[in-house]
N, CA, C and O atoms as a GROMACS GRO file, in nm:
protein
  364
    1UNK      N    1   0.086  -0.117   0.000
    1UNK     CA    2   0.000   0.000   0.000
    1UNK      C    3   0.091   0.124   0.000
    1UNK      O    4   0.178   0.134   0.086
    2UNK      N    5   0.076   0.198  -0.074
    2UNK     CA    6   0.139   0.380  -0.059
    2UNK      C    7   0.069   0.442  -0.027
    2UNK      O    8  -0.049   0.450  -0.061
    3UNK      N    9   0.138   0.511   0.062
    3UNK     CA   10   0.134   0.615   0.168
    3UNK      C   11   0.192   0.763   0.135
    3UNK      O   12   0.312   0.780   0.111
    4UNK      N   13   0.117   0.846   0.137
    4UNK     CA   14   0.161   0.984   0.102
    4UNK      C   15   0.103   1.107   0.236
    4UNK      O   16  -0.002   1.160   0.273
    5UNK      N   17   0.239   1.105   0.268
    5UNK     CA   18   0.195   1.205   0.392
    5UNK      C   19   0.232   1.363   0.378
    5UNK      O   20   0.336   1.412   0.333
    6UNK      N   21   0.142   1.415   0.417
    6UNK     CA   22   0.174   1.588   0.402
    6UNK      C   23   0.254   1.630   0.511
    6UNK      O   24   0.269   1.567   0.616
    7UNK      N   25   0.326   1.780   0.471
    7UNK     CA   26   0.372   1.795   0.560
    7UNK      C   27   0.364   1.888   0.711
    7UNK      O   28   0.437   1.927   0.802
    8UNK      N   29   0.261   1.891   0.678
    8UNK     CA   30   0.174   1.955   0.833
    8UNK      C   31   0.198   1.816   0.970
    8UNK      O   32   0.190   1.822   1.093
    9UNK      N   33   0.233   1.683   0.855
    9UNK     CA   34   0.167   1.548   0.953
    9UNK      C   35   0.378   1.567   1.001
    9UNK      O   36   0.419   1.550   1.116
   10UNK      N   37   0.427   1.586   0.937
   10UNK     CA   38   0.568   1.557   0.958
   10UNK      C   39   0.613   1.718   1.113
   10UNK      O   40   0.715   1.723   1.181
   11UNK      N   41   0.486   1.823   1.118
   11UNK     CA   42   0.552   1.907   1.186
   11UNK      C   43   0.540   1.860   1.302
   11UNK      O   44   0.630   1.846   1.385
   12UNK      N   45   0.330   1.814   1.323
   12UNK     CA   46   0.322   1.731   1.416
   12UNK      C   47   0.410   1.627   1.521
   12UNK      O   48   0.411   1.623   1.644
   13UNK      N   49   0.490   1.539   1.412
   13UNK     CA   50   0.551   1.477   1.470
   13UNK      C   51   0.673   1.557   1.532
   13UNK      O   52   0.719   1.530   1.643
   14UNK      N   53   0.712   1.637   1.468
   14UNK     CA   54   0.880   1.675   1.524
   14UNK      C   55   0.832   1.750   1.654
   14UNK      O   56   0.907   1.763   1.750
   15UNK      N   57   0.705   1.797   1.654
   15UNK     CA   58   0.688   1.871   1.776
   15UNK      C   59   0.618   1.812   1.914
   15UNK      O   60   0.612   1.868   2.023
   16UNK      N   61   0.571   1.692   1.877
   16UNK     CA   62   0.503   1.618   1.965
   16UNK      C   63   0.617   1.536   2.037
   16UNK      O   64   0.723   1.508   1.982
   17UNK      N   65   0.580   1.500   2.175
   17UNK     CA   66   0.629   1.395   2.288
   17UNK      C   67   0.547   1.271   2.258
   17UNK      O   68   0.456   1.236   2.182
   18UNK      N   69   0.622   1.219   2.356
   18UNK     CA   70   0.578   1.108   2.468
   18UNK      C   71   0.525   1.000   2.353
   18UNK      O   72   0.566   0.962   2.244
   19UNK      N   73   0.402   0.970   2.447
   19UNK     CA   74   0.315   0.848   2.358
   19UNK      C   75   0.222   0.909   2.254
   19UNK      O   76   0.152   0.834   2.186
   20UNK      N   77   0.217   1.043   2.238
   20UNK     CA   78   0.130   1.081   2.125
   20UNK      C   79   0.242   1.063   1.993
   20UNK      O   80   0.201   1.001   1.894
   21UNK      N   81   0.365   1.110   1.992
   21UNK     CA   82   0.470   1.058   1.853
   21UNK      C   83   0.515   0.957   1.807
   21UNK      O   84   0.565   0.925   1.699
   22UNK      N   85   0.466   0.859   1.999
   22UNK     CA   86   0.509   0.679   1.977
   22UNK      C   87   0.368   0.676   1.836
   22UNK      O   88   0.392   0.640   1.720
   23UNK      N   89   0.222   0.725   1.885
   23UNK     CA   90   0.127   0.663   1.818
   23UNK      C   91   0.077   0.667   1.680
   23UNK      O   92   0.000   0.599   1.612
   24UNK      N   93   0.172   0.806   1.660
   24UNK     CA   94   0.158   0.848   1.523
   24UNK      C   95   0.254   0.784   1.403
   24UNK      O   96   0.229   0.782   1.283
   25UNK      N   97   0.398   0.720   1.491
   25UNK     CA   98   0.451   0.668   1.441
   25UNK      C   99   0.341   0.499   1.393
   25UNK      O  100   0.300   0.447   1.289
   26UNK      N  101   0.337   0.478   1.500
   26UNK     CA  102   0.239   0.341   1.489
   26UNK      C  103   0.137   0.332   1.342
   26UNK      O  104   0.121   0.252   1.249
   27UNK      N  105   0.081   0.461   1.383
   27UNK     CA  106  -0.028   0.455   1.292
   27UNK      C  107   0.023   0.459   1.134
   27UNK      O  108  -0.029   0.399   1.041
   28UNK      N  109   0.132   0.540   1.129
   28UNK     CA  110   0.158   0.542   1.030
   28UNK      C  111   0.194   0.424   0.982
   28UNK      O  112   0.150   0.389   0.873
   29UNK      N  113   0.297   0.325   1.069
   29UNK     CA  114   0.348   0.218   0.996
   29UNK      C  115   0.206   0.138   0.991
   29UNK      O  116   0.162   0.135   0.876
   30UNK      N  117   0.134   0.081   1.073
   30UNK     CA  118   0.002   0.028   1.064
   30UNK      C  119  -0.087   0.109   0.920
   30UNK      O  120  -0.185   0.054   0.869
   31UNK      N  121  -0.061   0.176   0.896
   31UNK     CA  122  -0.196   0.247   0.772
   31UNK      C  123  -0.073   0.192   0.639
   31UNK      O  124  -0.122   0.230   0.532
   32UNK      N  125   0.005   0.150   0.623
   32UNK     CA  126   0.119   0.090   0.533
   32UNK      C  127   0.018  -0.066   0.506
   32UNK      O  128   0.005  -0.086   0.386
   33UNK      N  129  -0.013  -0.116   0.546
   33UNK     CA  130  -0.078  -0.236   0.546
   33UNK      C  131  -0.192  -0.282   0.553
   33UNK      O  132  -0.246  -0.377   0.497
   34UNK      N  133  -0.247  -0.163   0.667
   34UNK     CA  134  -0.427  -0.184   0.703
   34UNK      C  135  -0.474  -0.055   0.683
   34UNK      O  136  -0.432   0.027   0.765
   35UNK      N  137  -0.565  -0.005   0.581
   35UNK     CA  138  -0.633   0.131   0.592
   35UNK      C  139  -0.713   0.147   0.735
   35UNK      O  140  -0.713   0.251   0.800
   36UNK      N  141  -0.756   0.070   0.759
   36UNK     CA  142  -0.818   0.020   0.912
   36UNK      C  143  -0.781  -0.012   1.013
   36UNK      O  144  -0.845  -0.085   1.088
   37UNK      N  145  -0.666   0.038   1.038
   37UNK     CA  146  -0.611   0.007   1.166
   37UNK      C  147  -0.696  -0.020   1.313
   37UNK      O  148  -0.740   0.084   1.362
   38UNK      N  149  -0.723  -0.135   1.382
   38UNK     CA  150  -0.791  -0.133   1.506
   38UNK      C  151  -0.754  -0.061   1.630
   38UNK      O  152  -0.846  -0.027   1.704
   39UNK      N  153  -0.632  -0.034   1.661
   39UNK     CA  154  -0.628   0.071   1.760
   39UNK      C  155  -0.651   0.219   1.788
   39UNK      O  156  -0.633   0.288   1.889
   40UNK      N  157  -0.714   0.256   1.620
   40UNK     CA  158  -0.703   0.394   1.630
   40UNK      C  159  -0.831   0.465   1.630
   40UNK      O  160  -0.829   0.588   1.624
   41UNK      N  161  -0.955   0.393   1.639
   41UNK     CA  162  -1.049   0.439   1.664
   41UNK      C  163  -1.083   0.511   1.502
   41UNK      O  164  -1.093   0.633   1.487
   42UNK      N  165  -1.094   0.427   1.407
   42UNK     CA  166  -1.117   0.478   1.300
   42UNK      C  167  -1.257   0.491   1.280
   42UNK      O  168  -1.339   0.406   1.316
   43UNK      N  169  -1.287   0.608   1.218
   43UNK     CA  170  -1.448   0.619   1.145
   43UNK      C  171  -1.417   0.697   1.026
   43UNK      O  172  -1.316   0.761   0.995
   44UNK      N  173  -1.544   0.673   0.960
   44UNK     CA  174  -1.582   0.745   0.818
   44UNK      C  175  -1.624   0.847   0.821
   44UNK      O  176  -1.740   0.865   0.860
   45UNK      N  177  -1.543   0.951   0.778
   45UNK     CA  178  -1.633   1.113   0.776
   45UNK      C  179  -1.755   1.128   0.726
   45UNK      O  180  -1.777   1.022   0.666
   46UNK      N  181  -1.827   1.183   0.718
   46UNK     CA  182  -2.039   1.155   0.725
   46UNK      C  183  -1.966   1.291   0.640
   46UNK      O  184  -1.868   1.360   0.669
   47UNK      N  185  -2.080   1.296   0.501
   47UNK     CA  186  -2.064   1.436   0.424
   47UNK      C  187  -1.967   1.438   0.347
   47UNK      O  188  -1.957   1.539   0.276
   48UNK      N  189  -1.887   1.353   0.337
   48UNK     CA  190  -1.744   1.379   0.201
   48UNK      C  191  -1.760   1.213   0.157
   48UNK      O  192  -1.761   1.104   0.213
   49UNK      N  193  -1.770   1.256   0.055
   49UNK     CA  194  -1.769   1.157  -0.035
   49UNK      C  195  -1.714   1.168  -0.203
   49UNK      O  196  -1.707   1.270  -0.272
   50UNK      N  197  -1.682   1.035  -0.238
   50UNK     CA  198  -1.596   1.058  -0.392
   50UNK      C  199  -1.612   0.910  -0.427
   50UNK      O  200  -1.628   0.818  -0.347
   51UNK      N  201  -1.605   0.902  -0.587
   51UNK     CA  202  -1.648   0.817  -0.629
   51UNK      C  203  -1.503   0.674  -0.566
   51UNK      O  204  -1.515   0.559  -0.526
   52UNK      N  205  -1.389   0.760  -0.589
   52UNK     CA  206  -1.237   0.704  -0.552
   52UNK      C  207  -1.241   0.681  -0.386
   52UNK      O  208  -1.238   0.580  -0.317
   53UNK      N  209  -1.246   0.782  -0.364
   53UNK     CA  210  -1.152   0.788  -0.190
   53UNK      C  211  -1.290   0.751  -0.127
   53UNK      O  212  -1.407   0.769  -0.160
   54UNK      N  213  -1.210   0.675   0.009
   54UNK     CA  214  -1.317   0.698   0.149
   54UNK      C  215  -1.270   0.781   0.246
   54UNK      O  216  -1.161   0.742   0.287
   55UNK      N  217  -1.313   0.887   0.302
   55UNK     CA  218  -1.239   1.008   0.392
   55UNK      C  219  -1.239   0.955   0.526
   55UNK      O  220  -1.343   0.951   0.592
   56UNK      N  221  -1.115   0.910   0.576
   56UNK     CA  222  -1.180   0.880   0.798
   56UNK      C  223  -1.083   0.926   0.865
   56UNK      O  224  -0.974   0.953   0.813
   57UNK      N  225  -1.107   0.941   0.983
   57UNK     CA  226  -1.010   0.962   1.072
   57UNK      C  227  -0.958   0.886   1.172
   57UNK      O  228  -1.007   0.774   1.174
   58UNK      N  229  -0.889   0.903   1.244
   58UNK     CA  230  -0.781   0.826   1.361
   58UNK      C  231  -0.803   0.920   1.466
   58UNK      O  232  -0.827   1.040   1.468
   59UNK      N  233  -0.790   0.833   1.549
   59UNK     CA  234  -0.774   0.959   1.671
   59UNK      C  235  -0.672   0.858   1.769
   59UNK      O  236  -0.667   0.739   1.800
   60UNK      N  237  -0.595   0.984   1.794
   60UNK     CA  238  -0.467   0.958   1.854
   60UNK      C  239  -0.457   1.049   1.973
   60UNK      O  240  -0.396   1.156   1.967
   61UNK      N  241  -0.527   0.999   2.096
   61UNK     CA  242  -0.513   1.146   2.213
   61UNK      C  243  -0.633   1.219   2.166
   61UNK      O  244  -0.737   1.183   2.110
   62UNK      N  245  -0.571   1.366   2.216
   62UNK     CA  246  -0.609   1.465   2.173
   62UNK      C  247  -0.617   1.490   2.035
   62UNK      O  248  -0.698   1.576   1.998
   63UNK      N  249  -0.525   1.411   1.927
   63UNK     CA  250  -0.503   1.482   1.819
   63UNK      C  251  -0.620   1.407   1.722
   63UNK      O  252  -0.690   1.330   1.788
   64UNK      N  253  -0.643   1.412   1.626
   64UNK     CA  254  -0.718   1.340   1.470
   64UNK      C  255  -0.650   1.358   1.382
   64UNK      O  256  -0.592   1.461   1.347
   65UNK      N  257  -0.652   1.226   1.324
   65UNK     CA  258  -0.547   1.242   1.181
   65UNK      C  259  -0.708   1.220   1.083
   65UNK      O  260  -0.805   1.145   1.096
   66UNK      N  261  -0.673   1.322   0.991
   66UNK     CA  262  -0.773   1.250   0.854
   66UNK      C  263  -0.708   1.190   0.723
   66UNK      O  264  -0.588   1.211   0.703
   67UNK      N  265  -0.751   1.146   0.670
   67UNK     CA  266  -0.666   1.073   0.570
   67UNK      C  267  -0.791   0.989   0.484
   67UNK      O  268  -0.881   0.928   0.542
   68UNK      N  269  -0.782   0.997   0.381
   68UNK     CA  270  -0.830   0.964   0.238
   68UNK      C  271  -0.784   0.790   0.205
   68UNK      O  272  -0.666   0.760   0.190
   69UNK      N  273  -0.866   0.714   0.199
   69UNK     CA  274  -0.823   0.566   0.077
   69UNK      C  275  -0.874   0.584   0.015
   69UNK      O  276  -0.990   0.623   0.026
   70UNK      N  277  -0.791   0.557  -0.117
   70UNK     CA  278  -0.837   0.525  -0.232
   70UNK      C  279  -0.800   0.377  -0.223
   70UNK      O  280  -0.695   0.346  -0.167
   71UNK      N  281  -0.918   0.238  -0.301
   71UNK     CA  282  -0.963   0.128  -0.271
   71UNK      C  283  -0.852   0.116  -0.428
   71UNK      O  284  -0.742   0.062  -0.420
   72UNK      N  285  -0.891   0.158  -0.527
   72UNK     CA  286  -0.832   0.150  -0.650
   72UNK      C  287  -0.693   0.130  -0.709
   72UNK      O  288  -0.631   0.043  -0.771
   73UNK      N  289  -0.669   0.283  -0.646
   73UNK     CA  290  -0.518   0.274  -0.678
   73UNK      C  291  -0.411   0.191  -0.528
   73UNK      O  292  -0.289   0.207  -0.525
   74UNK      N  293  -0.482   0.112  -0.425
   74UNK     CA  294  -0.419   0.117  -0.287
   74UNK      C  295  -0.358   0.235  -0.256
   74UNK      O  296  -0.235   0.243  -0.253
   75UNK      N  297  -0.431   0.331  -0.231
   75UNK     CA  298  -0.300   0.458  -0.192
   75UNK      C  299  -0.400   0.534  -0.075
   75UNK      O  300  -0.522   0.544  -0.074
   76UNK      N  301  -0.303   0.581   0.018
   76UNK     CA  302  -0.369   0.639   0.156
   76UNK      C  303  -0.308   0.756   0.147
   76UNK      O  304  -0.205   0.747   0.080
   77UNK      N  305  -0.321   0.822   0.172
   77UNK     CA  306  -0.343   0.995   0.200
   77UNK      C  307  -0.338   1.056   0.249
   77UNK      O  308  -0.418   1.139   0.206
   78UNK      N  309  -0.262   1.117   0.390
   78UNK     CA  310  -0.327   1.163   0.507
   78UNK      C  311  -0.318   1.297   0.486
   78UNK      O  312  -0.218   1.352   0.440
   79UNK      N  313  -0.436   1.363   0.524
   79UNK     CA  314  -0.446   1.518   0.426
   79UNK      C  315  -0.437   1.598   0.595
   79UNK      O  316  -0.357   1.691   0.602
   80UNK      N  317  -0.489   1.576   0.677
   80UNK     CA  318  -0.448   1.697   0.815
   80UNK      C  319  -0.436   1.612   0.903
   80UNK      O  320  -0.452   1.490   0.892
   81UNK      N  321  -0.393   1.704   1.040
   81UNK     CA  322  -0.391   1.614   1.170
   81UNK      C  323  -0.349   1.757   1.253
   81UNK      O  324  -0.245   1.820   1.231
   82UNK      N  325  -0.461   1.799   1.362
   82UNK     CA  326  -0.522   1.865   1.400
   82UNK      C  327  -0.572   1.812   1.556
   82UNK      O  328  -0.644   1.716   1.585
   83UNK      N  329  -0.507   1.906   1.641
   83UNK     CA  330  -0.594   1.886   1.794
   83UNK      C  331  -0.715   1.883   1.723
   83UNK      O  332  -0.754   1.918   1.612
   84UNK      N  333  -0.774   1.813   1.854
   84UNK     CA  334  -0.929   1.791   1.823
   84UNK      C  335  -1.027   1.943   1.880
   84UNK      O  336  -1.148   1.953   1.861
   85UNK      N  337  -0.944   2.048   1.951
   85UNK     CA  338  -1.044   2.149   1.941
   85UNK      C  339  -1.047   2.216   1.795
   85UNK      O  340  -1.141   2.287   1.760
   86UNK      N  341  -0.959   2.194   1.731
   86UNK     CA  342  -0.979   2.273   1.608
   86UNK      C  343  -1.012   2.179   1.506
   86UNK      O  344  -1.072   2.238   1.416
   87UNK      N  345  -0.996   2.052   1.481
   87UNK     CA  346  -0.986   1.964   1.379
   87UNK      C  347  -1.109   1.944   1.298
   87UNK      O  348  -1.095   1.926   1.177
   88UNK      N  349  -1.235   1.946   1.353
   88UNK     CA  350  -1.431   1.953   1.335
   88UNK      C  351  -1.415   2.127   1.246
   88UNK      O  352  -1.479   2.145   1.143
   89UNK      N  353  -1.346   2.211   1.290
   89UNK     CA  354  -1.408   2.404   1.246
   89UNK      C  355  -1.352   2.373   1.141
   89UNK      O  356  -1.265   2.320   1.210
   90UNK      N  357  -1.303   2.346   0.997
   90UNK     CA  358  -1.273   2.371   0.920
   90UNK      C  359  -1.304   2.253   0.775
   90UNK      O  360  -1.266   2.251   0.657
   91UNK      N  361  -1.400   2.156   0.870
   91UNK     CA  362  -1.437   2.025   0.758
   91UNK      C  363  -1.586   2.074   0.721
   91UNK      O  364  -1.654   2.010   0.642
   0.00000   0.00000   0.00000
């Protein structure tokens, strides 16, 4: 599966501690293999839709990652990752 990460997801990490950078690391290597990862509390965004991609998120802590599959080409996406007070104001 390919994985294409932005780089908002790369600032995240350099600036994050502890077990929130252990989990993002996780997730990332886990979304390499499973668009569905079970530890991350994945759901389907309600309201975005495309004929290609399915839009969901992760939640990691405080934070939400969103991220796009496409079923077609195997390719994952992760388009933001956003504390969760701000992550909902701008979808």
């Amino acid at each position: 599966m390919r994985l294409k990460l932005q780089r908002e997801l790369r600032k995240v990490l350099k600036d994050s501690k502890g077990h929130i950078k252990k989990n993002l690391k996780k997730l990332i290597n886990e979304l390499k293999t499973n668009p569905y990862p079970p530890d991350f509390d994945i759901k389907k965004i309600k309201g975005y839709a495309s004929k290609e991609d399915i839009f969901l998120r992760a939640r990691i802590g405080p934070y939400r990652v969103f991220y796009a599959y496409n079923k077609t080409k195997k390719e994952i996406t992760i388009l933001e990752t956003k504390h969760r007070s701000k992550a909902y104001k701008q979808l």
